[in-house]
C-alpha positions as CSV (number, residue, x, y, z in Angstrom):
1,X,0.0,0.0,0.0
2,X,1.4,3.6,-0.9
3,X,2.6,5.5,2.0
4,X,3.1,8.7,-0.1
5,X,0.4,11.2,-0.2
6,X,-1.3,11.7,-3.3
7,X,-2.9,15.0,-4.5
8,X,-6.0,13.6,-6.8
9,X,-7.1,17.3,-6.8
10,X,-7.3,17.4,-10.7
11,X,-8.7,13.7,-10.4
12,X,-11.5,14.3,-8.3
13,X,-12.3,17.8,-10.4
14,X,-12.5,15.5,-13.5
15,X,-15.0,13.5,-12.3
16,X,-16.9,15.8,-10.7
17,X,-16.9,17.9,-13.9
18,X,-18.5,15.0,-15.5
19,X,-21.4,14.4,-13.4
20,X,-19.8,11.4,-11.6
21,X,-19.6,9.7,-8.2
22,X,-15.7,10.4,-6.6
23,X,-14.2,6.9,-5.8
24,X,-11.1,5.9,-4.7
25,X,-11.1,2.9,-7.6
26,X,-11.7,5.9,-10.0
27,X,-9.3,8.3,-8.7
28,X,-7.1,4.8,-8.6
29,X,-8.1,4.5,-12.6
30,X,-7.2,7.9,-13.6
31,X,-3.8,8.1,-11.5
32,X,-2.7,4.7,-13.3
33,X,-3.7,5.7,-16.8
34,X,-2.1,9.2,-16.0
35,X,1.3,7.5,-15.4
36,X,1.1,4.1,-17.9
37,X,-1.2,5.5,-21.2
38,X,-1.8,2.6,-23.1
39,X,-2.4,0.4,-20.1
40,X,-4.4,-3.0,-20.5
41,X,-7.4,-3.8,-18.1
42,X,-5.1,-6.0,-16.2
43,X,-1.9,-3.6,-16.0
44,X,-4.9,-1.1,-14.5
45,X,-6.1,-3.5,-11.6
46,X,-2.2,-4.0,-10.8
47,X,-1.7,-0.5,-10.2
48,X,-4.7,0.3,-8.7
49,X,-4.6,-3.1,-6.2
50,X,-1.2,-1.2,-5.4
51,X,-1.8,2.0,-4.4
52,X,-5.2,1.2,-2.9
53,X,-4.0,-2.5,-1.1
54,X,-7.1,-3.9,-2.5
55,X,-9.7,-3.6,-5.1
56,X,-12.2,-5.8,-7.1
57,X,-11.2,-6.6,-10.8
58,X,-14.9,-6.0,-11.1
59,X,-14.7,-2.5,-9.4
60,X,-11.8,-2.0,-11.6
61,X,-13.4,-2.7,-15.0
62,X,-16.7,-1.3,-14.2
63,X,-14.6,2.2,-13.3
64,X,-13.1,1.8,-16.8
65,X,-16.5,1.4,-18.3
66,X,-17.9,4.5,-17.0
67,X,-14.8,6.6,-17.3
68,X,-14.9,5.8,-20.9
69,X,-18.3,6.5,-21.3
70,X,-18.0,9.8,-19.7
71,X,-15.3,10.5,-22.2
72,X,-12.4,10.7,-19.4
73,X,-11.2,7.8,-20.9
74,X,-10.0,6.7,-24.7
75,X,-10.8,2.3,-25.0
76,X,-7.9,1.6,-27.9
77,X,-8.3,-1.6,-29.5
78,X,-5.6,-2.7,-31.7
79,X,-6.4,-5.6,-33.8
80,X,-5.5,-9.1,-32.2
81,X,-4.3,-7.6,-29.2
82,X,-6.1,-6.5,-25.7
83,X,-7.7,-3.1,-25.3
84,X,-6.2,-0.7,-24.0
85,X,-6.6,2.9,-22.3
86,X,-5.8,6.2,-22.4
87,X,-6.5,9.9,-20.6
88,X,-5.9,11.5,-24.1
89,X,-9.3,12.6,-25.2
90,X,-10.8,15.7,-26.9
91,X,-9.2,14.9,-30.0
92,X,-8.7,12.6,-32.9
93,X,-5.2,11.2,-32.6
94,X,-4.1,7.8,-34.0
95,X,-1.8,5.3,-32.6
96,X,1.2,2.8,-33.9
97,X,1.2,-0.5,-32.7
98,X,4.7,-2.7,-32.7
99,X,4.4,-6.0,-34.0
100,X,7.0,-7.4,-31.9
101,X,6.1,-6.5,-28.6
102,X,2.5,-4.7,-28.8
103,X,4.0,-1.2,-27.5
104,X,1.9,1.2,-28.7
105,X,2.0,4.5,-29.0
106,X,0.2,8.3,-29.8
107,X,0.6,9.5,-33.7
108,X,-1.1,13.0,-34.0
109,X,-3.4,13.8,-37.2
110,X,-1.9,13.4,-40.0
111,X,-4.1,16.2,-41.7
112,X,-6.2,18.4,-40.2
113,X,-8.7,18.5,-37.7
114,X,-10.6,15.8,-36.6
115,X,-12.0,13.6,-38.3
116,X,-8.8,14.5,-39.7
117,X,-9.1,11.8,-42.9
118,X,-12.1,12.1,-45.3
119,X,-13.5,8.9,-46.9
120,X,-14.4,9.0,-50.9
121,X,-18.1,8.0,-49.9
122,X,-19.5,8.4,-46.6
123,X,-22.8,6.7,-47.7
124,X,-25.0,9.6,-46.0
125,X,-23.0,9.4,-42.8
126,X,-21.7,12.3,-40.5
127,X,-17.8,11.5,-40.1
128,X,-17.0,12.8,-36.8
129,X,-13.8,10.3,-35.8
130,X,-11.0,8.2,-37.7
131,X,-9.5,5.4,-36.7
132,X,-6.5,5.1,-38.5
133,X,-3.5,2.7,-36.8
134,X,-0.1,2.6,-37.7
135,X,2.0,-0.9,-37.7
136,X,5.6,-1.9,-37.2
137,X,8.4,-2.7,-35.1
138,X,9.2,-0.5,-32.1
139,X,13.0,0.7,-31.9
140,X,13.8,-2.1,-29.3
141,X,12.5,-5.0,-31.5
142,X,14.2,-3.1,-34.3
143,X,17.2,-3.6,-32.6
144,X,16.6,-7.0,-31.1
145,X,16.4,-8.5,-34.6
């Protein structure tokens, strides 16, 4: 259990702001996804189980349910690997995923603002967000091969 204070002023403002419920699992969440963006469900209920001592995987995943829903969140989900989750929201960034080791990481908009790419046809839709995700091989696979 963490025996250094922790100031989850900015935390607790953020959920407050958006209508929700302060917890400590949430203020937990957003604390872990502050300092590990890109975090899987299960890196999330290892950091929150260690600054809290305990917590439900339940209480854990619900928290990153609503956080997401509330738009605090970002729910990435790279094909064939986990989820992941991010604090960056607001905008439409895209990500790069390493095909060695699954790092992934933030690639701003390659043109414009958001959606930031336009498709020939949108058959009638409103385009509001593109999901555009980059592959290769991190620097330290790179180097590994």
């Amino acid at each position: 259990m963490s025996t250094t204070p922790v100031d989850t002023s900015t935390e607790r403002r953020l959920l407050r702001d958006a209508g929700l419920r302060v917890t400590g699992v949430r203020l937990a969440v957003l604390r872990a996804l502050g300092e590990h963006q890109h975090s899987t469900a299960d890196t999330v209920v290892r950091a929150v189980r260690a600054e809290l001592g305990s917590a439900s995987v339940q209480a854990v995943y619900d928290s990153l349910h609503t956080l997401t829903d509330a738009d605090l969140l970002r729910r990435v989900e790279p094909a064939g690997h986990p989820a992941r989750y991010e604090r960056r929201v607001g905008d439409n960034h895209h990500h790069v995923v390493c095909r060695g080791c699954g790092a992934v990481a933030d690639v701003d908009c390659a043109v414009g603002p958001a959606p930031c790419l336009v498709p020939g046809d949108a058959h009638g839709f409103s385009v509001d967000l593109a999901e555009v995700t980059f592959w290769g091989m991190c620097p330290a696979c790179t180097d590994a091969s």
